[in-house]
C-alpha positions in Angstrom: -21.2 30.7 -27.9 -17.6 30.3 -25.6 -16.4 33.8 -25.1 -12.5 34.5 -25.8 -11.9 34.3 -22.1 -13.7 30.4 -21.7 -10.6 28.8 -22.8 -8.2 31.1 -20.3 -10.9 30.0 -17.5 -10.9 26.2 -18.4 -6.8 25.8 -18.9 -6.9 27.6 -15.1 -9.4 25.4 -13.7 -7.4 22.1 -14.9 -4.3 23.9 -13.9 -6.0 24.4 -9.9 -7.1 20.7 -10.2 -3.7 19.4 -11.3 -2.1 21.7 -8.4 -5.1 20.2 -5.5 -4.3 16.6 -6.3 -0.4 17.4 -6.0 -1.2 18.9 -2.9 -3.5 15.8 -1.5 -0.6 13.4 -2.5 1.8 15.6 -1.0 -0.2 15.6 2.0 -0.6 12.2 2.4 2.9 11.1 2.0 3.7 13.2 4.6 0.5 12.1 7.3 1.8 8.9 6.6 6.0 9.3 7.3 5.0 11.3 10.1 2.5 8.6 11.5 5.7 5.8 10.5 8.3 8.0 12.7 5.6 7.7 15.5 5.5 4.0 15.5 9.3 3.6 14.9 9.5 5.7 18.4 7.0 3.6 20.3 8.5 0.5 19.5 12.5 1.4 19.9 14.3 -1.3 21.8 12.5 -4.3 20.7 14.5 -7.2 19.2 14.8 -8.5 15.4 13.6 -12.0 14.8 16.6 -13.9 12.8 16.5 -15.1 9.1 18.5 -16.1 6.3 18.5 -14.5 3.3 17.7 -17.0 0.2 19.7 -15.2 -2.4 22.8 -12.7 -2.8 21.4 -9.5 -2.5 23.5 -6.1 -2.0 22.5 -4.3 1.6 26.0 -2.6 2.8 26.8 -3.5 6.1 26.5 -0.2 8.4 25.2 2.1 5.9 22.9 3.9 7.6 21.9 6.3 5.5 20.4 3.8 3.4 16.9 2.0 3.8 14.4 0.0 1.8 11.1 0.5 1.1 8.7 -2.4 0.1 5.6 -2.2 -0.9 3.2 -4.8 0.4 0.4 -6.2 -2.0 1.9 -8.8 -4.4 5.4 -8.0 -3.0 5.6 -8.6 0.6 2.4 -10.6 1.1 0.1 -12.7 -1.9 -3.0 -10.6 -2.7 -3.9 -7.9 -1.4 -4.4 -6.9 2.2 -7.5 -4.6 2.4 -8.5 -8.0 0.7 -7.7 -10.2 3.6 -9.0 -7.0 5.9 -12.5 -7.4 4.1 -12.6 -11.0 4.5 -12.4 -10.8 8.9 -14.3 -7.7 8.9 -17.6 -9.6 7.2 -16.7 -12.5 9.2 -17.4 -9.9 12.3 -20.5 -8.6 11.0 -19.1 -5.2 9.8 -20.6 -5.7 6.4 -24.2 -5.5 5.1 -25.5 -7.3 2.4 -26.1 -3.9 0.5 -22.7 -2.7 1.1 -21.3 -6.5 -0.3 -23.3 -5.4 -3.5 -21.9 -2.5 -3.9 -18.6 -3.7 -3.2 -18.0 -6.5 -5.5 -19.3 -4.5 -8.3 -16.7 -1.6 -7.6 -14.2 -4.3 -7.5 -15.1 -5.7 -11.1 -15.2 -2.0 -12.1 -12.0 -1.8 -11.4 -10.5 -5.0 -12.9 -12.4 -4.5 -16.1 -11.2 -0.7 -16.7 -7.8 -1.2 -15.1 -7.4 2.8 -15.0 -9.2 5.2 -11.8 -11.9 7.7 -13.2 -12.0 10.6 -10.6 -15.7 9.9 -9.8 -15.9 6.3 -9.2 -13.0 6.3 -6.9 -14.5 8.5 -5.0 -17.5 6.3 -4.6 -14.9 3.7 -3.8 -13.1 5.8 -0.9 -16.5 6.8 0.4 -18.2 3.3 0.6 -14.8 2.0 2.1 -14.5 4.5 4.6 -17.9 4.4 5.7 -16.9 0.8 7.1 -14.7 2.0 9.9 -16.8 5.1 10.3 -17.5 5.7 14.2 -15.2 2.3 15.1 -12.4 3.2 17.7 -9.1 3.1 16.3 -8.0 0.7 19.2 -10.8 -1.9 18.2 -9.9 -2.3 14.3 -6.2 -2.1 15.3 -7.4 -5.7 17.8 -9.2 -7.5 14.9 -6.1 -6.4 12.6 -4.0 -8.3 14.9 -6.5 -11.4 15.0 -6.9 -10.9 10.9 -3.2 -11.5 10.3 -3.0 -14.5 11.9 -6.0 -16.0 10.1 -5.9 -15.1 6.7 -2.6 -13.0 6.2 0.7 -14.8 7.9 0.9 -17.7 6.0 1.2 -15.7 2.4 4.6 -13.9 2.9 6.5 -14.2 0.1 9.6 -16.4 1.5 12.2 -14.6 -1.2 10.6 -10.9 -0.6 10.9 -11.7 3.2 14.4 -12.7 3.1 15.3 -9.4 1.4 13.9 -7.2 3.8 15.9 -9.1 6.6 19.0 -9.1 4.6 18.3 -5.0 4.8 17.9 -5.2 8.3 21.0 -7.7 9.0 23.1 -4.7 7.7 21.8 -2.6 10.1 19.5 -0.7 7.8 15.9 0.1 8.7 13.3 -1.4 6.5 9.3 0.5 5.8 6.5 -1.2 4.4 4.7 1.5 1.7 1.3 0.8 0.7 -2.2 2.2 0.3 -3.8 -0.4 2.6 -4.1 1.4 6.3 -1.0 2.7 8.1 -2.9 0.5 11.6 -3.0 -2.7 9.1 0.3 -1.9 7.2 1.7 -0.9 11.1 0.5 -5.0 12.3 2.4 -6.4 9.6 5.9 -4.5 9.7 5.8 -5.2 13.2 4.5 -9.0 12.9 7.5 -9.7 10.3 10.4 -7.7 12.3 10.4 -4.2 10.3 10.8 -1.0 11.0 7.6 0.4 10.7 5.3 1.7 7.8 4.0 4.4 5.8 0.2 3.9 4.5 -3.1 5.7 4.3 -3.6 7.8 7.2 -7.9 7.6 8.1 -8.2 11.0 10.1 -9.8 9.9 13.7 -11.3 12.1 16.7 -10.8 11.4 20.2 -9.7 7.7 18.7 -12.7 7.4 16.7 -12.5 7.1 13.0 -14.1 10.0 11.4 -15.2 8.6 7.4 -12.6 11.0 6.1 -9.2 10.8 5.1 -5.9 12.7 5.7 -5.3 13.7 2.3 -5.5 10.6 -0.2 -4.7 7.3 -0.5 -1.1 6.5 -0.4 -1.0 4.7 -3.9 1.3 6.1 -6.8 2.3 9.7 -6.5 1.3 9.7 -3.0 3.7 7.1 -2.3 6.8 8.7 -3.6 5.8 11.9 -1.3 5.6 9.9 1.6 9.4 8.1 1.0 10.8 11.3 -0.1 9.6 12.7 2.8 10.6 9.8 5.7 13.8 9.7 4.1 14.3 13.7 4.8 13.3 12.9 8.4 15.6 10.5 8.7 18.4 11.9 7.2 19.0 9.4 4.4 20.2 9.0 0.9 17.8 7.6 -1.4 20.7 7.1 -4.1 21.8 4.8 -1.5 18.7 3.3 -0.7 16.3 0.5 -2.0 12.5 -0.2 -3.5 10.3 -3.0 -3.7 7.3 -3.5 -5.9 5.3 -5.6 -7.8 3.1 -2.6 -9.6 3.6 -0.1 -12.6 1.8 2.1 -10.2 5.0 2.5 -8.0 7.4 3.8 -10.8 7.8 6.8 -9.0 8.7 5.4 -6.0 11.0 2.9 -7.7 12.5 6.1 -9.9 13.4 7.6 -6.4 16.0 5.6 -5.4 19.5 3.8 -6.4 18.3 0.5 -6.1 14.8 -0.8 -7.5 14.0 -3.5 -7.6 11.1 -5.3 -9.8 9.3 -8.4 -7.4 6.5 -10.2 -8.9 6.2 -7.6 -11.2 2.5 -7.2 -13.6 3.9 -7.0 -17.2 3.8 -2.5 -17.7 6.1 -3.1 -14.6 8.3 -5.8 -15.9 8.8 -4.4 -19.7 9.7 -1.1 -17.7 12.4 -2.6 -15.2 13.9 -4.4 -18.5 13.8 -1.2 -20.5 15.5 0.5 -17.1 18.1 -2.2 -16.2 16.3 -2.6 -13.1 16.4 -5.9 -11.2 13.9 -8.3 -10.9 13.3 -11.3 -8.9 9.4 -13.4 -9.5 8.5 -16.0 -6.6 5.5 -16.8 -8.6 4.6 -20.1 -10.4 4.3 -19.8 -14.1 0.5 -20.0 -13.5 0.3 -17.4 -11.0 2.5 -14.8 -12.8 0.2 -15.2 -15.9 -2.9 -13.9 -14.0 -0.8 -10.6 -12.8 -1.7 -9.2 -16.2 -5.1 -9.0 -14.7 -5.7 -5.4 -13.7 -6.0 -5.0 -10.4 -8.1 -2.6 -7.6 -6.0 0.3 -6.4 -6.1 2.4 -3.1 -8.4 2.1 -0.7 -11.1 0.6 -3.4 -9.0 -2.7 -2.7 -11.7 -2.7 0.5 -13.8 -4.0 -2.4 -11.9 -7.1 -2.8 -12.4 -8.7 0.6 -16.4 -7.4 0.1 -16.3 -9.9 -3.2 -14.6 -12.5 -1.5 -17.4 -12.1 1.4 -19.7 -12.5 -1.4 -18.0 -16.2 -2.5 -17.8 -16.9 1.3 -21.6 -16.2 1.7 -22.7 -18.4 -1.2 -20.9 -21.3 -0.1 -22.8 -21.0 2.9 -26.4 -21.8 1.0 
């Protein structure tokens, strides 16, 4: 029998777990702006490549308090870039055929369900983590370089592209925002001319990757933390600035600021920007924006992805 005091005790418990995963997102927005402003230091003085933009779009010219914010999966870049990650890190051994297993059927897990039970993405950070476990930060950051010129530079979005440099042509800075590595997501800001960007921050000793994150993946919540808090550090307006996505899981980022935008978006994401007056732009085929109603794997359980595609890879090869 529940004594009178059981339900005080159980609303407080939810009440401390609600608080804790405020806090991890809060922490993890702000591992990641902090790692950004690093990298935005380290690289100062290097030059913009030159592009034009393919359609009107509304950057003011010498507004510096204003930035934009893109997220990369489905946005930036097709697919997903943990999946592409996956796909050079089996092709360099860093996989087992247990792990694959385990892998592809976390992936399907999450495609199927389409929602994160608190339990099975933590099996999914765990087993994703314990791939770069005791690997040097400086020797995944050398196969990310090599991994973007085989599997991920020739699937930039032309359109989404063209905005960001149409950003950067009015002298605004411009952040990748995703859940996929800040070393991976940091390879492909720099690869396409950016400013930097803000993603998952793996916690490393002595430049050795530890299993364990800085607090969570920068998906959802986490990611309007870490804007909120890059745009405090760098003194900007986020009425005046803009955000890119292709996911309902980015409202709250895309509720942040004065100008957000809809790109490629899955079909919560597109009803919302229609009820919202957002804008939207799709550089899909018919074909291909059909199959975004396909939930898809969030966080760092999009490792999974490129452990199913190592899968495909490895039957092909019987």
């Amino acid at each position: 029998m529940l004594s009178r005091s059981s339900p005080r005790r159980a609303w407080a418990w939810l009440a401390h777990r609600s608080r804790s995963a405020t806090a991890r997102s809060v922490l993890a927005g702000e591992a990641s702006a902090e790692a950004a402003r690093k990298q935005e230091l380290a690289q100062a003085g290097r030059e913009l490549p030159a592009a034009g933009p393919e359609d009107e779009v509304f950057p003011v010219v010498g507004d510096t308090r204003a930035a934009a914010f893109f997220d990369l999966d489905n946005t930036v870049m097709q697919g997903a870039a943990l999946f592409h990650f996956g796909r050079g890190l089996y092709k360099r051994d860093f996989f087992e055929k247990r792990e694959l297993a385990r892998f592809a059927w976390q992936q399907v897990w999450f495609r199927m369900a389409g929602s994160e039970n608190a339990g099975h993405m933590e099996d999914v950070r765990s087993s994703a983590l314990s791939i770069v476990q005791g690997h040097s930060v400086s020797e995944l950051a050398a196969i990310g370089e090599e991994i973007y010129d085989e599997y991920m530079a020739g699937r930039i979005w032309p359109g989404t592209r063209a905005l960001a440099q149409a950003h950067l042509d009015a002298g605004q800075k411009v952040w990748l925002v995703t859940a996929a590595p800040v070393e991976t997501a940091t390879i492909i800001a720099r690869r396409l001319g950016l400013t930097g960007a803000l993603g998952t921050v793996a916690e490393s000793v002595d430049g050795v990757y530890t299993g364990r994150l800085v607090g969570e993946p920068l998906h959802g919540p986490a990611k309007a933390e870490a804007v909120r808090a890059l745009a405090a550090a760098e003194d900007l307006e986020l009425g005046r600035c803009a955000a890119y996505s292709d996911s309902a899981n980015d409202i709250p980022m895309l509720s942040l600021v004065g100008y957000p935008y809809a790109i490629n978006p899955d079909s919560r994401l597109r009803g919302h920007a229609r009820e919202m007056g957002w804008r939207l732009r799709d550089y899909r085929t018919a074909r291909k924006a059909a199959k975004a109603s396909i939930p898809a794997a969030a966080g760092v359980g999009a490792v999974a992805g490129g452990a199913a595609a190592a899968v495909a890879l490895q039957r092909r090869r019987r």
